[in-house]
N, C-alpha and C positions, 0 to 999 in steps of 0.2 A: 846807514839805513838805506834800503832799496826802493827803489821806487816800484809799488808794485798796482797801482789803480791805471791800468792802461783803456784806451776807448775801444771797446769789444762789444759784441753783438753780446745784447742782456745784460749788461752791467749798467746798474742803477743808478740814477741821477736826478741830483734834485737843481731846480731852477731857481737861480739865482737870481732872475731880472725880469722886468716884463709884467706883464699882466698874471701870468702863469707861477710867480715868484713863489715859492716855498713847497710847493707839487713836486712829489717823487712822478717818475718817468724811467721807461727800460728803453733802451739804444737797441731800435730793432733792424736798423739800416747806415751805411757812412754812405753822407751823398757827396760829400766831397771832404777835402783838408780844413772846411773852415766849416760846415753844416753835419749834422745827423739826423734818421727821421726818429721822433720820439713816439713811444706808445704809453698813456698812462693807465689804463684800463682798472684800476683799483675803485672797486665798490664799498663806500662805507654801509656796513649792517650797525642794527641797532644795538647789541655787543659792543661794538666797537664804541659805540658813543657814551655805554655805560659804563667803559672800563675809561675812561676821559684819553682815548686816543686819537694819535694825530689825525683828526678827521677831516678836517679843512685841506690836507693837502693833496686832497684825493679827484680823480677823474679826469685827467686833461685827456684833451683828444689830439691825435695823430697828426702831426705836424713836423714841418723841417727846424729846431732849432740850432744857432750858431752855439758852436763850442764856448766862444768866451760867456755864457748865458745859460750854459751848464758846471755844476760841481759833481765828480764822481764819488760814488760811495765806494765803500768795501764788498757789496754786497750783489752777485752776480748772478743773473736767471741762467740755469745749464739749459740748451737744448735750445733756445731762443737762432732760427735761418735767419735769414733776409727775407726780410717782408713779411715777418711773422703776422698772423691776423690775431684782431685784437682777443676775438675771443678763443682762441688757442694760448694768445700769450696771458690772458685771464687767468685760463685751468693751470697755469706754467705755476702764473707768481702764487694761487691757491694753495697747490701740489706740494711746492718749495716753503711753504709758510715765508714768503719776503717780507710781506707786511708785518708780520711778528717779530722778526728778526728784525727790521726797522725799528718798531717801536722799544725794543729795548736797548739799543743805541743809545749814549748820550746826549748823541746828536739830536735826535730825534723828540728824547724829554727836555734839552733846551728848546728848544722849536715851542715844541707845549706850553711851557711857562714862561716864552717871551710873548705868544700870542695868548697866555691868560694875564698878563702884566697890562699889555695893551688894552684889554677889555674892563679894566679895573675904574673903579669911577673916584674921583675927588673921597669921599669918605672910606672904600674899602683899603685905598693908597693911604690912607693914615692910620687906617688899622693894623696895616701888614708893617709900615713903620715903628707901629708903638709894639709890633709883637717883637720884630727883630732887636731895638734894645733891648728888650725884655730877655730876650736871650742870651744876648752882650753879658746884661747884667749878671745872668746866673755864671756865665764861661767866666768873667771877670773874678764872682767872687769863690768858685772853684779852684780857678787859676792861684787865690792867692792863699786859700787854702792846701793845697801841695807844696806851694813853696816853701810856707809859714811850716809845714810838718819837716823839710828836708834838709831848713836849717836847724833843727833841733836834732 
């Protein structure tokens, strides 16, 4: 397999560390081998919080982050110069639908449901428990249903 997530102007990253942790960001400048300057410009609308997407990771501002404190994505702004401003690279990731194209990522719905796990309190964490054997239990007794048919 080839390696093909290289660090380019407009290609999307999400932050791994820091205060900034789990924020998509476009690489809108290389200031050196070990830093980038980031743009997050992403505005969450009310939409977005209706359809339960990733909204929390939204709006970092303009900053030098280090490389090891970013992960790239798949997912690249076309048309993003040097020193793109923020709200030119706004209309960019708009135009491009990025955020959409994010949120249907895996990546993106794990993000979701590790930060809706987090939010869960003592009692919904025993509901979501008693619902997963509850599911066990029906795969289990399907499971032995196909079998119980295949040896006959």
């Amino acid at each position: 397999m080839v390696f093909r997530r290289f660090v380019e102007l407009g290609r999307v990253a999400v932050v791994n560390y820091g205060p900034d942790a789990g924020k998509l960001c476009v690489i809108v400048d290389v200031i050196d081998q070990n830093r980038a300057l980031v743009d997050g410009p992403f505005r969450e609308t009310r939409e977005d919080k209706k359809q339960g997407k990733l909204v929390e990771g939204l709006g970092m501002s303009r900053q030098a982050v280090n490389f090891k404190r970013l992960v790239l994505t798949d997912l690249v702004v076309k048309g993003v110069g040097n020193g793109t401003r923020s709200g030119t690279l706004e209309a960019m990731l708009h135009d491009q639908n990025i955020l959409e194209r994010w949120n249907k990522t895996a990546w993106a719905k794990k993000l979701i449901a590790k930060k809706a796990r987090a939010q869960l309190n003592d009692f919904q964490r025993l509901h979501a428990t008693a619902l997963r054997r509850q599911r066990a239990a029906i795969v289990r007794r399907k499971y032995k249903e196909i079998v119980a048919e295949q040896r006959k």
